[in-house]
TORVO-595145 format. One record per residue (C-alpha): x negated, y, z negated; residue in one letter. Coordinates in steps of 0.5 Angstrom, whole numbers, plus 500, padded with zeros to 3 digits. Layout:
// residues N
X/Y/Z/a
...
// end
This chain:
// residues 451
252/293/405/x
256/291/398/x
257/296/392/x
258/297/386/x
265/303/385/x
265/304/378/x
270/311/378/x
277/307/380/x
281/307/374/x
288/305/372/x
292/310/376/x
287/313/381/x
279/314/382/x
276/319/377/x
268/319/376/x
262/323/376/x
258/328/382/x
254/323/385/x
253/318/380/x
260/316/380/x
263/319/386/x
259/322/393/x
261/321/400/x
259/315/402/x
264/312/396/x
268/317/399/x
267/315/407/x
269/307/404/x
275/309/399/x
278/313/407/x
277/305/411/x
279/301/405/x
285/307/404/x
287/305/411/x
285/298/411/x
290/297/405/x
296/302/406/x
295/300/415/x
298/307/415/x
299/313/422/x
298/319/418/x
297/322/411/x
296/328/407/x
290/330/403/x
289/337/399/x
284/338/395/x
283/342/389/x
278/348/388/x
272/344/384/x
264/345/388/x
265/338/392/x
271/338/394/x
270/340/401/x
264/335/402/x
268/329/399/x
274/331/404/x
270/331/410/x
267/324/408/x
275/321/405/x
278/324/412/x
271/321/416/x
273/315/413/x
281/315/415/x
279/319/422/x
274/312/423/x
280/308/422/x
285/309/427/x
288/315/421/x
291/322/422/x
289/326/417/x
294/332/415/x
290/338/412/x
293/342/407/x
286/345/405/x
286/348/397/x
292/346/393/x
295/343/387/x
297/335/387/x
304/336/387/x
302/339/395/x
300/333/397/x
306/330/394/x
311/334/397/x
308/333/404/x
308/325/403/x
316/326/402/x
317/333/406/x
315/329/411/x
316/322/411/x
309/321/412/x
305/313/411/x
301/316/404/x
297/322/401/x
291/323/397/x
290/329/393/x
282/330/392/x
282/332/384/x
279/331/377/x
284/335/374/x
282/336/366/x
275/333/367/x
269/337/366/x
266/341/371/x
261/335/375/x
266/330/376/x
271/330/382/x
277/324/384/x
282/322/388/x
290/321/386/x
293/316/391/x
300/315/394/x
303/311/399/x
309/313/403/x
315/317/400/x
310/319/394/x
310/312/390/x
304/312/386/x
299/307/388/x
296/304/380/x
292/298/379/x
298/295/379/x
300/296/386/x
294/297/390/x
289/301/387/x
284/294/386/x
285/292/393/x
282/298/395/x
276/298/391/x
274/292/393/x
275/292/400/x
271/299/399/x
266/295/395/x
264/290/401/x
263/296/406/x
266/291/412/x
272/295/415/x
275/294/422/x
274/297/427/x
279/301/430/x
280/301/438/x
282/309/437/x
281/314/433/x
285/318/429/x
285/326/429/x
284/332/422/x
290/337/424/x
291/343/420/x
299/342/416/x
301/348/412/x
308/346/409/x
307/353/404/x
313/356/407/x
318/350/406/x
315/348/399/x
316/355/396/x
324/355/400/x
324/348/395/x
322/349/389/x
326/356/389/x
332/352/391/x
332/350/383/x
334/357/381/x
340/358/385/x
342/365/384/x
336/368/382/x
339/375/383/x
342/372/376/x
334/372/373/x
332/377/368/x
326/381/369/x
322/377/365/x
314/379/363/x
311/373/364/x
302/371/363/x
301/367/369/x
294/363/367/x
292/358/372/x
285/357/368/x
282/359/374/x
285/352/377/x
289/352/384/x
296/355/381/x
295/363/382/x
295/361/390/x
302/358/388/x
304/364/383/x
302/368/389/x
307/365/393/x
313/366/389/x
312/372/387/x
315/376/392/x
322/373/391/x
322/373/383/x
324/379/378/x
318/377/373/x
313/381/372/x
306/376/372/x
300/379/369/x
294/374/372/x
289/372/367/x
284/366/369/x
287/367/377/x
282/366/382/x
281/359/384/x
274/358/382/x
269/352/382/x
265/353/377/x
270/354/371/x
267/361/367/x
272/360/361/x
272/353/361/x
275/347/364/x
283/349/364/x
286/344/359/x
292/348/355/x
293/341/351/x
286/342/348/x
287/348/343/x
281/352/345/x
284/352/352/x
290/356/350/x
288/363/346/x
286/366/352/x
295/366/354/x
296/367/346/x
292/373/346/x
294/376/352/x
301/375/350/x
301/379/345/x
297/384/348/x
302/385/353/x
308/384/350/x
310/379/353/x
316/374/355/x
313/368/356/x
306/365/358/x
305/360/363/x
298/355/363/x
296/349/368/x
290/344/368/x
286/345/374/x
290/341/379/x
297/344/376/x
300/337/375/x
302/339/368/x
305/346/366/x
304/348/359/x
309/354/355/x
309/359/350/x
313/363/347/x
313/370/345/x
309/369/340/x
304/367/343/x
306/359/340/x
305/354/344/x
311/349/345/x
309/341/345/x
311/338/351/x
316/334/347/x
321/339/346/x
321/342/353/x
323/335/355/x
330/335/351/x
331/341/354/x
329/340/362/x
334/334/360/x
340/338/359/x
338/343/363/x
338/338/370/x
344/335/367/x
348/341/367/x
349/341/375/x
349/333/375/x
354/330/370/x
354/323/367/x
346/323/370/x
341/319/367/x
334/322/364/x
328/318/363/x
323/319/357/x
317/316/355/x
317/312/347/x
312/316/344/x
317/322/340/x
325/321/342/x
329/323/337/x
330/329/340/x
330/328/347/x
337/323/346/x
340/328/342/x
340/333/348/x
341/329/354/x
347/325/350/x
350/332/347/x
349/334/355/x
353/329/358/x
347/324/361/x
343/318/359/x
338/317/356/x
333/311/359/x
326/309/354/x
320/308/359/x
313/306/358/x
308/311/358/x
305/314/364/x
306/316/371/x
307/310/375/x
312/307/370/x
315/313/369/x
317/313/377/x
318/306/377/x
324/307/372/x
326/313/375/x
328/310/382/x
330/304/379/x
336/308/375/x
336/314/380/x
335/318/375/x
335/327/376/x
329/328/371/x
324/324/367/x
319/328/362/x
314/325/358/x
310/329/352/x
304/330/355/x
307/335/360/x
309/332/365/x
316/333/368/x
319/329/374/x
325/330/378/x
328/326/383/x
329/332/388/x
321/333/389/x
320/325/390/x
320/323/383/x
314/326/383/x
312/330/377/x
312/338/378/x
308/344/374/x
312/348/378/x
319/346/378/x
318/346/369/x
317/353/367/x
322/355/374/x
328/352/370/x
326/354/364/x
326/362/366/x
333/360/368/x
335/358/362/x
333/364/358/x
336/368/363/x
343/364/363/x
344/363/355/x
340/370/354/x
335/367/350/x
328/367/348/x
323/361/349/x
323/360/341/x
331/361/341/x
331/355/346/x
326/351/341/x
326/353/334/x
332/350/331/x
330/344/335/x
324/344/332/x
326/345/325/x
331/338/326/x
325/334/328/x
319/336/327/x
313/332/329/x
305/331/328/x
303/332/335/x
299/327/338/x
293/324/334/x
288/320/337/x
283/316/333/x
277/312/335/x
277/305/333/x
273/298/334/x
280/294/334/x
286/297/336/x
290/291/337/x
288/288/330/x
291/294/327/x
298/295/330/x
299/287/327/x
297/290/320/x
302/296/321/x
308/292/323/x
306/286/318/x
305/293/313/x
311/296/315/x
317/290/316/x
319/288/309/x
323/296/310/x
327/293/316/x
325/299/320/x
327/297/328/x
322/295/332/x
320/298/339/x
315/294/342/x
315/297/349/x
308/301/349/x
304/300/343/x
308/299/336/x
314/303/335/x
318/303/328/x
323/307/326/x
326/307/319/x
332/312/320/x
330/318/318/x
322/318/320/x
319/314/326/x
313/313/329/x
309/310/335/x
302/308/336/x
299/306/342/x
292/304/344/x
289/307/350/x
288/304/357/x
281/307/357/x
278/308/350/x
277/305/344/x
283/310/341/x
290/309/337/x
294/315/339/x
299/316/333/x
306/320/334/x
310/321/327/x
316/325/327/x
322/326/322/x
329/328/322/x
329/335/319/x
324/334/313/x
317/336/315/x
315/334/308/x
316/327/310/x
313/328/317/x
306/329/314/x
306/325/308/x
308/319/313/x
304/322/317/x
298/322/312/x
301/314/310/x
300/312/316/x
293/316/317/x
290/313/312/x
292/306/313/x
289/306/320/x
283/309/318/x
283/305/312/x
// end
């Protein structure tokens, strides 16, 4: 029987338990999942939300159905599946998440063989529709459900990144997953690291009593500041719900934009891989090159998102591409990105240079001080980047078009960008060195938007 699925979207399948998604739309996304990709076996991990565990009997039905070996990796974070795909050289891996969504919604993250992402772009749209018909092969044999835990070899991994960790200070770290699957991880690690962590929001819990973890919003993060200072703390750590994105903050409890953290991963994974390139997404810059050029690297502009990111970096073969939004990916993990690997490197860094955290970034922040990211709703997103550009040409400012509107005018520029779902601009300004001129051209550019 034909359906309509409605949860896919550009990059993955997200959508509300039932309505969006239930198990029957689970069972299809697996035959259709087979039916496109033609796979052996792949790995799938879920993430602790109340329905995963139904939608991965039915999703591993639907491959087991279709011929498909399905690895479990049970409760873990995206990277897990990811790691498992390359680790192993497996056909794919679907990763059973709904990330920062609110508590009733669930999905799936796809990836075909060595991690690459599948989007709507390569793939993703033949698997809905192959869903949507319900008329599937029949498979001459069927596949088998095999339990996989890669834990040890994934720890050994993401411990490689540190070299000597008997060069680490004994840091006193707030570890605050939001009651999402990265305490698992912390747990994990803990043991061979001299960090002290205090664990807030530490259980993997489904029903999300402090909310849905997302650090980018700001009533996700005084949890982490408070218990930053309440334990005197070195650095403080928070993920979203499937650890995918990982979010710092100094020691004073200041939550760091994912912009500065970029500039220096950069210069951090350049420093044992000379001359190297590093990709970056187009929404803030300056800082960034200024880093990556300083350290010996090369700096590489792509559009934003997780597929163009990957995309670029395995054109370039690029060591490290990080986007604003905090997402880092490293060519070491796949090119996939890491809420792990990030605040490892940092710990590392602070320990090398004897620095804080806010030692590392307030200079940087000071030579380019930036508005954050801004988002407003609007009926024409299109039409307004067109008045903007004709507003703003006759200052001769360089223009980049390569993801939304950029200008830059020499020592301020900006970048707008309509989102791929929403009736939303997302607005980005920053300065060199003068924060005075990044508000009121801030407040300039507000104002003409919103008219």
């Amino acid at each position: 029987m034909e359906i309509k699925i409605t949860c896919f979207k550009a990059y993955d399948a997200r959508g509300k338990v039932p309505d969006e998604l239930n198990t029957d739309i689970a069972y299809r996304v697996g035959r259709a999942y087979a039916e496109f990709i033609k796979p052996k076996s792949i790995a799938i991990g879920r993430d602790n939300r109340l329905s995963s565990n139904e939608l991965f009997d039915a999703l591993s039905q639907g491959l087991v159905d279709s011929g498909v070996d399905v690895l479990d990796l049970g409760l873990c974070g995206t990277e897990a599946v990811y790691f498992a795909a390359f680790h192993q050289n497996l056909d794919g891996g679907i990763m059973i998440t709904a990330s920062h969504n609110p508590v009733d919604y669930n999905g799936f993250k796809f990836v075909q063989k060595g991690a690459r992402p599948i989007s709507s772009d390569t793939g993703l749209e033949d698997i809905r529709r192959i869903a949507e018909t319900g008329e599937f092969k029949t498979s001459l044999s069927k596949g088998k459900i095999i339990p996989l835990d890669l834990r040890e070899d994934y720890v050994k991994h993401l411990l490689d990144y540190l070299g000597d960790i008997d060069k680490l200070k004994p840091l006193k770290i707030i570890s605050n997953p939001g009651n999402g699957t990265a305490g698992p991880v912390i747990d994990l690690l803990e043991p061979y690291l001299p960090f002290e962590f205090i664990k807030i929001q530490h259980h993997p819990d489904g029903n999300f009593p402090n909310g849905v973890p997302n650090p980018l919003l700001p009533e996700g993060r005084s949890a982490t500041t408070k218990a930053i200072a309440e334990y005197n703390a070195d650095l403080g750590l928070a993920w979203d719900g499937d650890f995918d994105r990982c979010f710092l903050f100094d020691h004073n409890g200041r939550f760091i934009e994912g912009y500065y953290i970029v500039g220096l991963l950069g210069e951090a994974m350049l420093k044992n891989n000379p001359g190297d390139k590093v990709v970056h997404d187009p929404r803030l810059t300056w800082n960034t090159i200024e880093l990556v050029t300083k350290a010996g690297g090369e700096a590489i502009q792509s559009k934003a998102g997780h597929a163009f990111i990957k995309e670029t970096m395995r054109k370039v073969n690029a060591v490290y591409g990080g986007e604003m939004s905090a997402h880092h990916f490293f060519r070491d993990f796949g090119y996939c990105d890491s809420g792990m690997v990030p605040w490892l490197l940092l710990t590392k860094m602070m320990s090398e240079q004897n620095k804080t955290l806010a030692q590392l970034v307030d200079e940087r922040i000071e030579a380019y001080p930036v508005s954050g990211e801004i988002n407003v709703t609007v009926d024409n997103p299109r039409s307004i980047l067109t008045s903007l550009k004709q507003h703003y040409t006759g200052l001769q400012p360089r223009i980049d078009e390569i993801d939304g509107l950029g200008m830059d005018f020499g020592n301020w520029r900006f970048n707008v960008r309509p989102s791929n779902t929403e009736p939303l601009l997302r607005i980005n300004v920053e300065s060199r060195g003068d924060q005075e001129l990044m508000e009121a051209k801030r407040d300039e550019l507000l104002g003409l938007i919103e008219g």
